[in-house]
C-alpha positions as CSV (number, residue, x, y, z in Angstrom):
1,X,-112.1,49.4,75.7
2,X,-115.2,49.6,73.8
3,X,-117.3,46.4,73.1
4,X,-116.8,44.8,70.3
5,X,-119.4,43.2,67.8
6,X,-118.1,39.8,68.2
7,X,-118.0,40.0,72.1
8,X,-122.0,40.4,71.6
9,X,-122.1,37.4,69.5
10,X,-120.8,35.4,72.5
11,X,-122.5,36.8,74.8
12,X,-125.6,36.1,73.0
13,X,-124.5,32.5,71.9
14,X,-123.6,31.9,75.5
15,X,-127.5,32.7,76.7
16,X,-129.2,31.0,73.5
17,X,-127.0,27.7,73.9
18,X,-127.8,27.6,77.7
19,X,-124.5,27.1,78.7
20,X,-120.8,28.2,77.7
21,X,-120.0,24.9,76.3
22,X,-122.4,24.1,74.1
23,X,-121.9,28.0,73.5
24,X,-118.0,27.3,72.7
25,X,-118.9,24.5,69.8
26,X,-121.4,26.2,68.4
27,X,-119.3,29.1,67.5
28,X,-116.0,27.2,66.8
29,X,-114.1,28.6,70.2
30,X,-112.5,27.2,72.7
31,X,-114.7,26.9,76.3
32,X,-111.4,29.2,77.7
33,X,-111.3,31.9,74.7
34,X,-115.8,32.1,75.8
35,X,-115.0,32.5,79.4
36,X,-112.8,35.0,79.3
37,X,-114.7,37.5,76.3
38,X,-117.6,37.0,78.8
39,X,-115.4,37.9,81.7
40,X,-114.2,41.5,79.5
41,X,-117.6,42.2,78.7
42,X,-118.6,42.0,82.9
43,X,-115.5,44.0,83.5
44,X,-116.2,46.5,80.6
45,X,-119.6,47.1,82.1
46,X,-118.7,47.3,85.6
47,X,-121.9,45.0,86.2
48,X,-122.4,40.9,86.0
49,X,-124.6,39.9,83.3
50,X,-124.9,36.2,83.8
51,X,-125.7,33.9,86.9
52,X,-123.5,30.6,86.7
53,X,-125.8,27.8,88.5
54,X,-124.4,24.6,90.4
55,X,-126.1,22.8,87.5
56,X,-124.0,25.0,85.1
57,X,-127.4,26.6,83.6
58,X,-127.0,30.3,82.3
59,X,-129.7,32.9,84.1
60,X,-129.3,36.3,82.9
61,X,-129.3,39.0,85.5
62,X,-131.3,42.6,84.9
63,X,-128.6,43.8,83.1
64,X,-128.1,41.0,81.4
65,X,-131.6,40.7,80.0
66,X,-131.0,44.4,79.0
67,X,-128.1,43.5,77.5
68,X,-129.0,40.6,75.7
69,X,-131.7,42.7,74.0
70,X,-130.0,45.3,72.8
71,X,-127.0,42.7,71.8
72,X,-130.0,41.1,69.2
73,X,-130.9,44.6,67.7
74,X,-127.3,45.2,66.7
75,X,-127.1,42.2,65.2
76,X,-130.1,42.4,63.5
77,X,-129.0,45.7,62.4
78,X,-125.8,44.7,61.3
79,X,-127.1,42.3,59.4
80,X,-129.3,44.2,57.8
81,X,-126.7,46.6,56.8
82,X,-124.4,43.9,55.5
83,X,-127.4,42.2,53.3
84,X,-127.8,45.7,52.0
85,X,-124.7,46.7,50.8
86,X,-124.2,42.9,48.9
87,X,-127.1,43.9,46.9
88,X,-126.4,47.4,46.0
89,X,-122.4,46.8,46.1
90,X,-121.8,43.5,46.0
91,X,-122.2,40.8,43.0
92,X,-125.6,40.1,43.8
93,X,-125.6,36.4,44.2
94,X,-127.2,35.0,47.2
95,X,-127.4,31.7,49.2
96,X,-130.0,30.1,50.8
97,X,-129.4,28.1,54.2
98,X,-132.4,25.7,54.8
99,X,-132.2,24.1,58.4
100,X,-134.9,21.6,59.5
101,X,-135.5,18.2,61.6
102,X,-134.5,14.7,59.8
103,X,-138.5,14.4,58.9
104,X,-138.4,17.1,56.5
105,X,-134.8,15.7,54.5
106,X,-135.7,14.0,51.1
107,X,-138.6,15.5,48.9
108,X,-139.3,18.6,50.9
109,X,-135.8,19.5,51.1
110,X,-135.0,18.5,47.2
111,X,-138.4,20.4,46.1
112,X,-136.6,23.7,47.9
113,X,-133.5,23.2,46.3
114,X,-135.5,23.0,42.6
115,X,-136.6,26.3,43.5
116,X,-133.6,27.6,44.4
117,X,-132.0,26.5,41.1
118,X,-134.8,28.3,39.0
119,X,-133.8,31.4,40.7
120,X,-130.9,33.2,38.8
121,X,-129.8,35.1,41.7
122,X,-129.9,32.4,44.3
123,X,-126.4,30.7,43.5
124,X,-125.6,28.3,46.4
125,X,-128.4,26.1,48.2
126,X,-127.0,24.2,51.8
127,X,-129.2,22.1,54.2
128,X,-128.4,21.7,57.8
129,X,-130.6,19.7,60.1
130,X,-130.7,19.0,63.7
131,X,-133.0,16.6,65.7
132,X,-135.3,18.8,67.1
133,X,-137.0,22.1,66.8
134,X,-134.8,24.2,69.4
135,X,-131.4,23.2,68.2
136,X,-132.7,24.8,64.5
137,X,-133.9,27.8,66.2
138,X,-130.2,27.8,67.6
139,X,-128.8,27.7,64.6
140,X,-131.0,30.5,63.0
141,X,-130.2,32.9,65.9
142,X,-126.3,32.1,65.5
143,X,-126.9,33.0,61.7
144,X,-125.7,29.4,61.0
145,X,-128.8,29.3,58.7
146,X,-131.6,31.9,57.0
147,X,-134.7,29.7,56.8
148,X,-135.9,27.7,59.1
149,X,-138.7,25.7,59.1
150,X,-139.7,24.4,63.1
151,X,-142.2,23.7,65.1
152,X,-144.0,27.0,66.2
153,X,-143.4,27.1,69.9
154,X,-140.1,26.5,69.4
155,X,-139.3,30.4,67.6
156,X,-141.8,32.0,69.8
157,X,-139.2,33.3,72.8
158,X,-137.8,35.4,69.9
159,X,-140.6,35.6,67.2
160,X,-140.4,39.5,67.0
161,X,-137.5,40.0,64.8
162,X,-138.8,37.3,62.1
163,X,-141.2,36.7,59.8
164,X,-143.1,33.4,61.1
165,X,-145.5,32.0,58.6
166,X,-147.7,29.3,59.3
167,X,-146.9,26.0,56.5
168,X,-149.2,23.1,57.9
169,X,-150.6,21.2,61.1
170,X,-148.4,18.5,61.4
171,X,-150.6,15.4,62.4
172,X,-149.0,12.5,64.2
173,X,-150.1,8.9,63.6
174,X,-150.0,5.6,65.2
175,X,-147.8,3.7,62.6
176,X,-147.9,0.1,62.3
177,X,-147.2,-2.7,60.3
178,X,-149.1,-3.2,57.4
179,X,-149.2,-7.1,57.8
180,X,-151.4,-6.7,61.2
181,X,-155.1,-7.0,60.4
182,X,-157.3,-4.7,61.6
183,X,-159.0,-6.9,64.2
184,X,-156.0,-7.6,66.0
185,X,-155.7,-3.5,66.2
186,X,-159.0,-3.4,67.2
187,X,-157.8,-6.1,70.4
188,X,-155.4,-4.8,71.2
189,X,-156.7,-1.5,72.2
190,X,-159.7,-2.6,74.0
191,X,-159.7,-2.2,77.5
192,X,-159.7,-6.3,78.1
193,X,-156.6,-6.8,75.9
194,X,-154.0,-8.8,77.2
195,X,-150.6,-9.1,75.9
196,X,-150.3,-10.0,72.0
197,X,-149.5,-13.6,71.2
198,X,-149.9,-13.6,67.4
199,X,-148.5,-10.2,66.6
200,X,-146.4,-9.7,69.6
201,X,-145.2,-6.0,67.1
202,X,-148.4,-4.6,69.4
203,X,-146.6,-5.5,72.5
204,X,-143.7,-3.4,71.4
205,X,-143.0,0.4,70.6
206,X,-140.3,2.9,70.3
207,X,-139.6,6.1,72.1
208,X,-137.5,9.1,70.7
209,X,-135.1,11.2,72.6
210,X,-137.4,13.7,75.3
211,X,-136.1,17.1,73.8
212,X,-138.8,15.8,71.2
213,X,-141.5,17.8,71.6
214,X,-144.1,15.4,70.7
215,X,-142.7,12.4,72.7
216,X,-144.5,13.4,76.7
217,X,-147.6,12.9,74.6
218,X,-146.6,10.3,72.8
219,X,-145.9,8.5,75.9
220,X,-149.2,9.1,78.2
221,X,-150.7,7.6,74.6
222,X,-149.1,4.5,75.4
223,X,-149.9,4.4,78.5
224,X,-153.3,5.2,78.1
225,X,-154.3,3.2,74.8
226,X,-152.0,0.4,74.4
227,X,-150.6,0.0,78.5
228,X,-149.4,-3.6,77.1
229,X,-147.2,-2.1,75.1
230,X,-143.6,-1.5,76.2
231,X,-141.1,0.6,75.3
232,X,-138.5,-1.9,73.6
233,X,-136.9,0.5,71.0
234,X,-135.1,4.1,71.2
235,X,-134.3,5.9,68.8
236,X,-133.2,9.9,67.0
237,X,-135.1,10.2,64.1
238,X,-138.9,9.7,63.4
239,X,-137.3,8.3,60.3
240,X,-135.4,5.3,62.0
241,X,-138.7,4.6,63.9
242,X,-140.9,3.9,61.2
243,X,-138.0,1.1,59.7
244,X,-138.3,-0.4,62.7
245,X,-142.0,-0.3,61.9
246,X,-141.5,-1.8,58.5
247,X,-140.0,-4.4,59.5
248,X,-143.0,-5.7,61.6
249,X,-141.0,-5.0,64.6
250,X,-143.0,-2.5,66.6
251,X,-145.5,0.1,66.6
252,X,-144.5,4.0,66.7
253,X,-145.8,7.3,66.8
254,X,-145.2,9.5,63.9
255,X,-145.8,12.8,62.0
256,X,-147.7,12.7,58.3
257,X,-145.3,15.1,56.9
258,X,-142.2,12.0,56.8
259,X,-144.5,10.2,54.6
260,X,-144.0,12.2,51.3
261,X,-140.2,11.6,52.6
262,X,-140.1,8.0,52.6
263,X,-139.1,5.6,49.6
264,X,-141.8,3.0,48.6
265,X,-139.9,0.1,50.0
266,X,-140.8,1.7,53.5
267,X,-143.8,2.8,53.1
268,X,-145.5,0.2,51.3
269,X,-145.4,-1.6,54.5
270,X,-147.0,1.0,57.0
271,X,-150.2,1.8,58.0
272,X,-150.7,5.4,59.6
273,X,-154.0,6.1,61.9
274,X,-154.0,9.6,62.8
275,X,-154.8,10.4,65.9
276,X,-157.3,12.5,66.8
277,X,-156.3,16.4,68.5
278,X,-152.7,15.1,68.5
279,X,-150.0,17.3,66.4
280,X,-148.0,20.3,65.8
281,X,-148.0,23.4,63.6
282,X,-144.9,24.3,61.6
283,X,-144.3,27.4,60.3
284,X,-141.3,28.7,58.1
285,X,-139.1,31.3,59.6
286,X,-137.0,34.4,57.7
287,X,-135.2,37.0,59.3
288,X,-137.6,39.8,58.6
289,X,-134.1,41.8,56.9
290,X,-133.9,39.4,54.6
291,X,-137.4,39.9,53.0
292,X,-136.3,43.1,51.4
293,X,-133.5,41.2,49.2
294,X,-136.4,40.1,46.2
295,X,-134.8,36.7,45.7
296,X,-135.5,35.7,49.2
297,X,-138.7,37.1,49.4
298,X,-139.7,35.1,46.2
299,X,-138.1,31.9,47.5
300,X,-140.2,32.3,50.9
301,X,-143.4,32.8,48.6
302,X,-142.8,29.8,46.5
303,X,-142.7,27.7,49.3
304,X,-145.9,28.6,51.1
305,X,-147.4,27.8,47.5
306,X,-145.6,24.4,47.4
307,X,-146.9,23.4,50.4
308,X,-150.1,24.4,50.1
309,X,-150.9,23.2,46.4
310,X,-148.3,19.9,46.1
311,X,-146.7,19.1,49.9
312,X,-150.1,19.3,52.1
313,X,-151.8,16.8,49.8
314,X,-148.6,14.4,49.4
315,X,-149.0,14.0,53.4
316,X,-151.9,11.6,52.6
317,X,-152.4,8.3,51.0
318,X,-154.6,5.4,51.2
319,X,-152.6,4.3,54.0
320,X,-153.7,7.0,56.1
321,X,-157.1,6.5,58.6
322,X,-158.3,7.6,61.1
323,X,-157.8,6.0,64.7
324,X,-161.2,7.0,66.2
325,X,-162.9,4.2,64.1
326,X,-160.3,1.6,65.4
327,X,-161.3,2.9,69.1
328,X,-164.6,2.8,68.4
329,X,-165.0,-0.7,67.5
330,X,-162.7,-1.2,70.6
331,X,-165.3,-0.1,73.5
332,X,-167.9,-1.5,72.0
């Protein structure tokens, strides 16, 4: 029995999602039906292609590797094939499939879908988010989704077969309540601070789930800078951090690009230091097969020009400064 294209899919979903169960919801199957196209595939080949762990982790044997390779170029190519023969046989009417992280949902996302309506061609515009990075990579490599904008290292394992353009360096920025004063900042992040008494906000900050990339640092910044500080709130979303944050509860660590994102009743009462050396670069990723079709290639243009004439601009405000004035003034 020959293998089938869909058997690949598994197999490939099965090695992306890390384990057959995450595998099995991701592609709408039950953990049983996975299992046993895995198992046909193995027998097929005469050869095992995956290592189940005690911890239940995937590792790929030799063959498996070889496999999985070869199971991404006919894909790819399938893809390509099907894309093709839509616009030279089909109606020519195309969707776009925007997945992202929580930060980016609100005026990045509504700008995209502007753009998508002032492309005749482009009939159908859907957003899908997850809350970090990888799971968005997931989702492009399942074809769940055909833009994706992520933090770069997390599309680098399988970078070759897209087109990865850079959009901006996403700073990250202490965020705190507006109502704090400077001084008290300025205290609290000298090296004789004690625990706040006034604006007991600095003695309190909020930690996102670790699968974010940013949060390891996020945390030794804590530790280093504010060690008073403890880590009362946790949280999914950069978004629910920084309304903690408004409400003069905490102090958080977030990136600029929410801020274009956030309604004025929000951020009216934040004020963002950005920290030095301390961010991320996102890109915007297209299967490269999709850049033939001219209505996606136009849409991936228009967005590198938003965000470089409108988005990257809309990421500052007066309520942005710099932190290495407030540290400064600190050790002196």
């Amino acid at each position: 029995m020959p293998i089938t294209l869909k058997q690949l899919e598994i197999f490939r979903a099965i090695v992306v999602s890390g384990s057959i169960t995450k595998a099995a919801k991701r592609m709408g199957l039950s953990q049983p039906t996975m299992s046993q196209q895995l198992a046909k595939i193995e027998e097929t080949l005469e050869v095992q292609l995956v290592i189940r762990t005690r911890s239940s982790v995937i590792e790929l044997t030799e063959a498996g590797e070889y496999w999985l390779k070869a199971a991404n170029e006919m894909i790819m190519r399938f893809d390509r094939l099907a894309s093709e023969h839509k616009s030279r046989f089909g109606d020519s009417k195309f969707s776009v499939r925007l997945g992202t992280t929580p930060t980016l949902r609100g005026r990045f996302s509504s700008a995209v879908g502007s753009m998508v309506l002032e492309e005749e061609l482009l009939t159908r515009f859907d957003l899908f988010w997850a809350l970090n990075s990888s799971e968005v990579v997931d989702q492009l490599l399942l074809h769940k989704i055909n833009f994706a904008i992520v933090n770069a290292t997390a599309i680098e394992p399988t970078r070759a077969s897209h087109m990865v353009s850079p959009l901006y360096k996403d700073r990250i920025a202490w965020v705190v309540p507006d109502a704090i004063p400077t001084s008290a900042l300025v205290e609290s992040l000298s090296a004789n601070a004690s625990v706040p008494v006034r604006y007991p906000a600095l003695g309190r900050h909020v930690i996102l789930d670790q699968q974010v990339s940013s949060q390891p640092a996020s945390d030794d910044w804590y530790r280093y800078f504010l060690p008073q500080s403890d880590p009362t709130f946790g949280v999914m979303t950069h978004l629910s951090a920084v309304e903690f944050v408004a409400e003069g509860l905490c102090t958080c660590h977030c990136p600029l690009s929410l801020l274009p994102n956030l309604p004025s009743s929000i951020s009216s009462h934040l004020r963002w230091y950005v920290i030095p050396e301390f961010g991320r670069d996102i890109v915007l990723v297209v299967p490269k097969h999709l850049l033939s079709l001219k209505p996606y290639a136009q849409l991936h243009q228009r967005v590198l020009e938003f965000v470089k004439s409108a988005y990257s601009d809309e990421m500052l405000s007066p309520e942005v400064l710099d932190l290495t004035s407030l540290l400064d003034r600190a050790n002196q």
